[in-house]
MARBA-986846 format. One record per atom (N, C-alpha, C): z negated, y, x; atom name; residue number from 1; residue in three letters. Coordinates in steps of 0.02 Angstrom, whole numbers, plus 32768, in hexadecimal, padded with zeros to 4 digits. Example, Ala and Ser with C-alpha at 12.3 -4.5 7.8 and 13.67 -1.06 7.14 Angstrom:
<nodes>
+------+------+------+-------+-----+---------+
:   pz :   py :   px : atomo : num : residuo :
+------+------+------+-------+-----+---------+
: 7E7A : 7EE4 : 8294 :     N :   1 :     ALA :
: 7E7A : 7F1F : 8267 :    CA :   1 :     ALA :
: 7E7A : 7F5B : 8294 :     C :   1 :     ALA :
: 7E9E : 7F90 : 8282 :     N :   2 :     SER :
: 7E9B : 7FCB : 82AC :    CA :   2 :     SER :
: 7E76 : 8002 : 8285 :     C :   2 :     SER :
+------+------+------+-------+-----+---------+
</nodes>
This chain:
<nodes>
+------+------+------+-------+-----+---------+
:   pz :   py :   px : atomo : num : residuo :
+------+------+------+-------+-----+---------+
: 0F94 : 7D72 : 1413 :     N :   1 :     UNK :
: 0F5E : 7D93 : 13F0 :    CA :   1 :     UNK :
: 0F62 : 7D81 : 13A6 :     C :   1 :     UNK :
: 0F26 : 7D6F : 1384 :     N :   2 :     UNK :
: 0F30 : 7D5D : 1339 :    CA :   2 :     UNK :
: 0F27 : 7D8A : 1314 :     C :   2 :     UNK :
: 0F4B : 7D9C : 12DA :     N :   3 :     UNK :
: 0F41 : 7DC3 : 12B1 :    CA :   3 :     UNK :
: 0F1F : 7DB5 : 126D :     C :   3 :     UNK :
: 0EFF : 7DD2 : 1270 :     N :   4 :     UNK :
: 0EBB : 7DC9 : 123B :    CA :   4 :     UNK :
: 0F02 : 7DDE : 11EE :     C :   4 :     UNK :
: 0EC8 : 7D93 : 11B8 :     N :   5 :     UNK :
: 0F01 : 7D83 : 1189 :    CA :   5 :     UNK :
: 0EC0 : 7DB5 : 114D :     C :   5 :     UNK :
: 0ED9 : 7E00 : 112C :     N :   6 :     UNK :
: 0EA9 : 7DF6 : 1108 :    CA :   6 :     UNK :
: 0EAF : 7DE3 : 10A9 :     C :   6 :     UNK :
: 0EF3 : 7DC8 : 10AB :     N :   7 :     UNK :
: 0EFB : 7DA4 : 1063 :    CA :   7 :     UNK :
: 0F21 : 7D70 : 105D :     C :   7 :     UNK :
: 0EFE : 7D37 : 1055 :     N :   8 :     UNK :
: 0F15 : 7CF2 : 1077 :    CA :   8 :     UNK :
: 0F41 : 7CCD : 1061 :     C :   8 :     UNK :
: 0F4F : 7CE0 : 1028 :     N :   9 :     UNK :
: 0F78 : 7CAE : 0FF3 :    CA :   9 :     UNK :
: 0FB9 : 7CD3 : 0FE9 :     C :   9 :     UNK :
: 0FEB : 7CC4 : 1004 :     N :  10 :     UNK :
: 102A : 7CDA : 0FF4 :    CA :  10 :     UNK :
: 1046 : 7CA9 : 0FA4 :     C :  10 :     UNK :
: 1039 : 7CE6 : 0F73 :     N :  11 :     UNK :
: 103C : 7CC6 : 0F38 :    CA :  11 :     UNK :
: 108C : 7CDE : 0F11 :     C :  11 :     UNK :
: 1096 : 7CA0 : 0EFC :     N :  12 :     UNK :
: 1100 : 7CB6 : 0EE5 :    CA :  12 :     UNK :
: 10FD : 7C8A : 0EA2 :     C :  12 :     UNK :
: 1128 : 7C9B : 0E6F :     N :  13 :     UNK :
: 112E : 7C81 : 0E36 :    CA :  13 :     UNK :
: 1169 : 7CA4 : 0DFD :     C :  13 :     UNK :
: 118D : 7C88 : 0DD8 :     N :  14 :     UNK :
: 11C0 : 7CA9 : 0DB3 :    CA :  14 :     UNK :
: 117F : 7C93 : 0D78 :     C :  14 :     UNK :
: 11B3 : 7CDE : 0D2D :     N :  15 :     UNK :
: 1194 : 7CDF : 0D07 :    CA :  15 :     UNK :
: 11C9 : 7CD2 : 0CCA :     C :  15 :     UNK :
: 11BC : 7C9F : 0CB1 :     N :  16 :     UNK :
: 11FF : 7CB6 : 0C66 :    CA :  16 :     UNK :
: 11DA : 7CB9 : 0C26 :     C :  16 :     UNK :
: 11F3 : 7CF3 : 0BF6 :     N :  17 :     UNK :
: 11EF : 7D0B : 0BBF :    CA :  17 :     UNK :
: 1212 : 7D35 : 0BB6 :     C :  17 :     UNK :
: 11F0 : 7D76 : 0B89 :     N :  18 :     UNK :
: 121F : 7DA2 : 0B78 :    CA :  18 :     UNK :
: 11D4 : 7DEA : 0B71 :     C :  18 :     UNK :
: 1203 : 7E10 : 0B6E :     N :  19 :     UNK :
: 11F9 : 7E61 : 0B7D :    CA :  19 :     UNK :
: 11C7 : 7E63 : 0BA5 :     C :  19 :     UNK :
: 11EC : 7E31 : 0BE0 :     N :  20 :     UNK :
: 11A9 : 7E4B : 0C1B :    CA :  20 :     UNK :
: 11B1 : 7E9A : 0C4A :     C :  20 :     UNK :
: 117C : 7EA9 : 0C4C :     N :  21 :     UNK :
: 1183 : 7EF5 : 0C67 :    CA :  21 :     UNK :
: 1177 : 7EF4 : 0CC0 :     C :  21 :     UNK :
: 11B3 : 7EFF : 0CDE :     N :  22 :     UNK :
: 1185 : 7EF8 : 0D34 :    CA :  22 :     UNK :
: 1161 : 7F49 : 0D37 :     C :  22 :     UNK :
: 114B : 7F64 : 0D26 :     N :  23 :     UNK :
: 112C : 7F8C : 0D2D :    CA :  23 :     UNK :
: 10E7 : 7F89 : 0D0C :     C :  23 :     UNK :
: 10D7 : 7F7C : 0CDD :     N :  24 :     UNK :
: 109A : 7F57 : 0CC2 :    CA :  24 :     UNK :
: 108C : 7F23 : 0CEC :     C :  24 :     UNK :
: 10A6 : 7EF6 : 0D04 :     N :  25 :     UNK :
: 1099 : 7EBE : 0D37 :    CA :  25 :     UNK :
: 1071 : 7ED1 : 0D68 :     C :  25 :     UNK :
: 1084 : 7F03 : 0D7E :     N :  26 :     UNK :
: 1097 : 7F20 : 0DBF :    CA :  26 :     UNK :
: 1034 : 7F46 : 0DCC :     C :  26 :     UNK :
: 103F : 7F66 : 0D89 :     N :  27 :     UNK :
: 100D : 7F94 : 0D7B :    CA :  27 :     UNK :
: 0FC7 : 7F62 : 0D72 :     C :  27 :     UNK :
: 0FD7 : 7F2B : 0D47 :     N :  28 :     UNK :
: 0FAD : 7F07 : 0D41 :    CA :  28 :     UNK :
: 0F8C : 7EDA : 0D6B :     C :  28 :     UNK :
: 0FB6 : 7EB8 : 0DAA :     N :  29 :     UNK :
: 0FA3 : 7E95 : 0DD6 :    CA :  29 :     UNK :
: 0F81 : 7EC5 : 0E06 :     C :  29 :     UNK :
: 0F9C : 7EFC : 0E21 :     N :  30 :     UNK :
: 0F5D : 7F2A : 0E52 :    CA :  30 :     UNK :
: 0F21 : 7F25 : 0E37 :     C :  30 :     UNK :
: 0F34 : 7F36 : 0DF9 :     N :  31 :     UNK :
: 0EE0 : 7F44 : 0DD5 :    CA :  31 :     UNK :
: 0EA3 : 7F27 : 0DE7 :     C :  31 :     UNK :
: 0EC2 : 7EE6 : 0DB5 :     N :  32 :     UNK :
: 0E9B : 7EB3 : 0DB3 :    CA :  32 :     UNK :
: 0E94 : 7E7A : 0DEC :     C :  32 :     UNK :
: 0EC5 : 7E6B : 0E23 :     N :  33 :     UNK :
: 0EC4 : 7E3F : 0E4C :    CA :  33 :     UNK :
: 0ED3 : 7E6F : 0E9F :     C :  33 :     UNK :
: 0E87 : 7E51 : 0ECE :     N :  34 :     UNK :
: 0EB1 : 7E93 : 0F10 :    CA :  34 :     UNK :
: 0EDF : 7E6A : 0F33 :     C :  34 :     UNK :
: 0F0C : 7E94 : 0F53 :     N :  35 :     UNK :
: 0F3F : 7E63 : 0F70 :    CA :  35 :     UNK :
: 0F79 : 7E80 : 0F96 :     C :  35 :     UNK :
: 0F84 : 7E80 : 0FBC :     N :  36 :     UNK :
: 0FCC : 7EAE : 0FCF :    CA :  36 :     UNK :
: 1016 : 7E85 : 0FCF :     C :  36 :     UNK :
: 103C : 7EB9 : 0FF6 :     N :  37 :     UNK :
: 1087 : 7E8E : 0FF2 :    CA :  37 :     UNK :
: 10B1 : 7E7A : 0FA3 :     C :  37 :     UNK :
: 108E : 7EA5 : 0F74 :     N :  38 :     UNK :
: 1087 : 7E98 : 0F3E :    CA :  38 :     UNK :
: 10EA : 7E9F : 0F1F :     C :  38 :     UNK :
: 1102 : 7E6C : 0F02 :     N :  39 :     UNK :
: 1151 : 7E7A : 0EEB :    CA :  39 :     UNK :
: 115D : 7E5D : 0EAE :     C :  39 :     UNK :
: 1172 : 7E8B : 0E96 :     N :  40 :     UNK :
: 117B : 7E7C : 0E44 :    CA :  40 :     UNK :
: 11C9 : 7E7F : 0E29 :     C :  40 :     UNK :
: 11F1 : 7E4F : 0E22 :     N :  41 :     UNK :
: 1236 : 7E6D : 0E1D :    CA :  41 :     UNK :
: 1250 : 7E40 : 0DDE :     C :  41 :     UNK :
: 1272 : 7E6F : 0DAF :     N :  42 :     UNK :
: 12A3 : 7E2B : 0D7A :    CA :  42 :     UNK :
: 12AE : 7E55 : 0D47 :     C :  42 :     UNK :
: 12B6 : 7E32 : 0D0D :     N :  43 :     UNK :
: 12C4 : 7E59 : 0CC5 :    CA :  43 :     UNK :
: 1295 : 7E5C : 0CA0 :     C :  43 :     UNK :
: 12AC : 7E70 : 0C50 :     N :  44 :     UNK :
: 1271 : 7E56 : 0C1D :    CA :  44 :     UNK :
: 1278 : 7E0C : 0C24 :     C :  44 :     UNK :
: 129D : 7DEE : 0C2D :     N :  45 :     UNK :
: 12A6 : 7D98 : 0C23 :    CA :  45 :     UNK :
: 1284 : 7D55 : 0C5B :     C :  45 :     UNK :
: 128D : 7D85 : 0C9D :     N :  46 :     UNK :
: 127A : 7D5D : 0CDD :    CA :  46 :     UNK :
: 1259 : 7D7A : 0D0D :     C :  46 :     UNK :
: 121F : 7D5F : 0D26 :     N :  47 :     UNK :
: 120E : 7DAE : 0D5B :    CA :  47 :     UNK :
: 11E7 : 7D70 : 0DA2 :     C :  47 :     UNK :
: 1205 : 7D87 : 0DC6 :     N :  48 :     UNK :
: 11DE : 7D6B : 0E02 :    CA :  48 :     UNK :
: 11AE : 7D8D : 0E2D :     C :  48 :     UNK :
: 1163 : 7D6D : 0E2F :     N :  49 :     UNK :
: 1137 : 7D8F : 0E6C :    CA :  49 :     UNK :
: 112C : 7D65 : 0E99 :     C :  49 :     UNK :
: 1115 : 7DA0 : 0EBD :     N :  50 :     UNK :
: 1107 : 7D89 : 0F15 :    CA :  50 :     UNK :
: 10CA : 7DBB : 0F21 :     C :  50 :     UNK :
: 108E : 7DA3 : 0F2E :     N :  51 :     UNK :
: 104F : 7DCA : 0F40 :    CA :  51 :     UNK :
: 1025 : 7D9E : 0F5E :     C :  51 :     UNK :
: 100B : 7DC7 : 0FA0 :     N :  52 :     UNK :
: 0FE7 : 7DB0 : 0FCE :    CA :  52 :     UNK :
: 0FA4 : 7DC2 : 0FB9 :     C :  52 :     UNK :
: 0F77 : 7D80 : 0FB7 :     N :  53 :     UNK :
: 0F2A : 7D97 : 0F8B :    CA :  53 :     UNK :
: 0EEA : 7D63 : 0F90 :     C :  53 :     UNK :
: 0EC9 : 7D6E : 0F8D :     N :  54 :     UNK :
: 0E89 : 7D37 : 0FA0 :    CA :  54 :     UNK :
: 0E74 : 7D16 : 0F4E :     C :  54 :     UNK :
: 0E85 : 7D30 : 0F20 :     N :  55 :     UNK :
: 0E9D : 7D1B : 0EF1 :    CA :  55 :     UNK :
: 0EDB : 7CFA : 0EBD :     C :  55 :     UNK :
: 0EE6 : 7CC0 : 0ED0 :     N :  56 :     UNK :
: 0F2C : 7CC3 : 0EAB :    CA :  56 :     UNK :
: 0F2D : 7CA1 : 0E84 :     C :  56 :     UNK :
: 0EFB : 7C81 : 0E5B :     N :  57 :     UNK :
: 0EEE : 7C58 : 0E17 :    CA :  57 :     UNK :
: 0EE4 : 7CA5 : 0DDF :     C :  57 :     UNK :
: 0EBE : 7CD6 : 0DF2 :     N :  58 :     UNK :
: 0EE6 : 7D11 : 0DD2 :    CA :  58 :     UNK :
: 0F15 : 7D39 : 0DC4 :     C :  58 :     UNK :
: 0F46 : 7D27 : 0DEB :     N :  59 :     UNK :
: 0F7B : 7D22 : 0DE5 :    CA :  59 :     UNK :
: 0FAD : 7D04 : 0DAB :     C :  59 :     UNK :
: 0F99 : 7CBF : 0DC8 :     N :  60 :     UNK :
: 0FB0 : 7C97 : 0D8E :    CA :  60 :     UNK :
: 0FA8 : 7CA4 : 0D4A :     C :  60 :     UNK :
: 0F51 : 7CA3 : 0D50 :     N :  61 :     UNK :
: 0F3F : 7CB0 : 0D00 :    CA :  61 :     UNK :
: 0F64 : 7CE7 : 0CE2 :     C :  61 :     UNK :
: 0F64 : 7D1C : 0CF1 :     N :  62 :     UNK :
: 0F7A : 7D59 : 0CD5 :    CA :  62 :     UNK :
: 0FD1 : 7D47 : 0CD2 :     C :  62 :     UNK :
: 0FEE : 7D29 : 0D04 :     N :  63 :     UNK :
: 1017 : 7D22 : 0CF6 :    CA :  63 :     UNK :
: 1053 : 7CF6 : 0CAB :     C :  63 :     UNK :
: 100B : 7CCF : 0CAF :     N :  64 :     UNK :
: 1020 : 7C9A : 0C7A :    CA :  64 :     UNK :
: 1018 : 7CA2 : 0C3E :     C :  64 :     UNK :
: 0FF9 : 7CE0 : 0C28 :     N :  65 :     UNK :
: 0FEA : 7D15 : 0BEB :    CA :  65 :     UNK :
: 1028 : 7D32 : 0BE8 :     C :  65 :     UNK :
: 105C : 7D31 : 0C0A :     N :  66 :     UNK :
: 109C : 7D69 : 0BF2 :    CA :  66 :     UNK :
: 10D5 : 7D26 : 0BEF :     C :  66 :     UNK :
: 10CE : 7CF1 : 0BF6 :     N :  67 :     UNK :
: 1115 : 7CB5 : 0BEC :    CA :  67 :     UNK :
: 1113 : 7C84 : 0C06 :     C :  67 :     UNK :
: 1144 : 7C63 : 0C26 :     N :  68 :     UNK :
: 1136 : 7C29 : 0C3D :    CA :  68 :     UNK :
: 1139 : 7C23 : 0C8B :     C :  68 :     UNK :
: 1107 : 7C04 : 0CC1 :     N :  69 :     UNK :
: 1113 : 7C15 : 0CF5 :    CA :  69 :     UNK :
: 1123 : 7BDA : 0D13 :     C :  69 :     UNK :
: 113D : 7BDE : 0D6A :     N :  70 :     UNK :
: 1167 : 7BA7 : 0D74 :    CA :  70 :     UNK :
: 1188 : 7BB8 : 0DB1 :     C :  70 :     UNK :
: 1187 : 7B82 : 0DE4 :     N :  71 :     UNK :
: 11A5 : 7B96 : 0E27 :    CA :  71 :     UNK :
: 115F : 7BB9 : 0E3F :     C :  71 :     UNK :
: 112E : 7B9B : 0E40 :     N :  72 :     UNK :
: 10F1 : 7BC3 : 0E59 :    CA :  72 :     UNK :
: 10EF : 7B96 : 0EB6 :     C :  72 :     UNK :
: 10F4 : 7BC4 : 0ED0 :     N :  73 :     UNK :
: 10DC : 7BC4 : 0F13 :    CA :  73 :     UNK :
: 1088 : 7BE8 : 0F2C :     C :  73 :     UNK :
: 1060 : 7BAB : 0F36 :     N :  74 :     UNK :
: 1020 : 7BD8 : 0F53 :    CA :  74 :     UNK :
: 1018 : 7BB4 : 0FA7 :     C :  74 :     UNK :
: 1017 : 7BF3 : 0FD4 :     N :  75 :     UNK :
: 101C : 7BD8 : 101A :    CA :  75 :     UNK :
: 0FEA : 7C03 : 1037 :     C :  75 :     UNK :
: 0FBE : 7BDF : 105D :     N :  76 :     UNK :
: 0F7A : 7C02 : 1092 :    CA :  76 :     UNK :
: 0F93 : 7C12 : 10D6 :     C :  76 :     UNK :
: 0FA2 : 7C30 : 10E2 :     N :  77 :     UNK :
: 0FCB : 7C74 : 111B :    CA :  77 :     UNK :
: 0F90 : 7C66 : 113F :     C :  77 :     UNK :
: 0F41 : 7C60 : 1147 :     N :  78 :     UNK :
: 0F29 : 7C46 : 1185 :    CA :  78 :     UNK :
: 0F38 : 7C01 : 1191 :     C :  78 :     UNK :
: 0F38 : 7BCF : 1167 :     N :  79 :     UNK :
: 0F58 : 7BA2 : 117D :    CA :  79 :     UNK :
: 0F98 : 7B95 : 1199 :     C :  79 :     UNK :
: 0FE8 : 7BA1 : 119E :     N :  80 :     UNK :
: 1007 : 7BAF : 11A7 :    CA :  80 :     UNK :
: 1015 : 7BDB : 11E7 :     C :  80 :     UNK :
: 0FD5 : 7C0B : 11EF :     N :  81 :     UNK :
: 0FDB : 7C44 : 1228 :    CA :  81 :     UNK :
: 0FC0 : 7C12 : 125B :     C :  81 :     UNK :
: 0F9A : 7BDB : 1250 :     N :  82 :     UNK :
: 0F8D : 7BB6 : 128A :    CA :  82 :     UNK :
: 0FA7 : 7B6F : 1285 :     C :  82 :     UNK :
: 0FD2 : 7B81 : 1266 :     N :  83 :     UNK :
: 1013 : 7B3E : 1273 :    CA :  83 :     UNK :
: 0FF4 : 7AF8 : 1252 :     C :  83 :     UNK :
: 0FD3 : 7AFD : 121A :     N :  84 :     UNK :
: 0FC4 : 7ACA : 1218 :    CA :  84 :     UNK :
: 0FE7 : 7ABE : 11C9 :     C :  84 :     UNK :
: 0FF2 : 7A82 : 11AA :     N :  85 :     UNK :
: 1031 : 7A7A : 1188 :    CA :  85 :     UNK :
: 1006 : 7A6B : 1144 :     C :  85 :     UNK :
: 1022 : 7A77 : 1105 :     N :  86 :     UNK :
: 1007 : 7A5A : 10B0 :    CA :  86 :     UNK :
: 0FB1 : 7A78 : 1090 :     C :  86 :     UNK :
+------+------+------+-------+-----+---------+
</nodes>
């Protein structure tokens, strides 16, 4: 049975700067981007996300307003859910 994908982009990326807040992150990505699976974890210095979203160039953007980003993974979970590869 297939399970219906409803946010396609399993989106991942570290963040480096400084006095990053994961709670402002946190607060800010629901907001503004819908998405679930949403994980926000690190210091003021490094913070890594993981959010599942049909958007993930908003992601980025917003992300790239707080430091430097890097190690960005963007992967389509329907693609993938039907085995098909890149």
């Amino acid at each position: 049975m297939d399970e219906e994908i409803t946010f396609r982009y399993d989106t991942q990326l570290l963040i480096e700067g400084s006095n990053l807040d994961v709670d402002s992150i946190i607060k800010n990505l629901t907001f503004h981007v819908r998405g679930d699976s949403l994980l926000v974890v690190g210091d003021s210095d490094l913070v890594k996300i993981h959010y599942h979203t049909n958007e993930p160039w908003k992601v980025l953007k917003y992300c790239s307003t707080l430091g430097e980003i890097f190690d960005i993974v963007v992967e389509d979970t329907v693609r993938q859910s039907s085995g098909k590869q890149g």
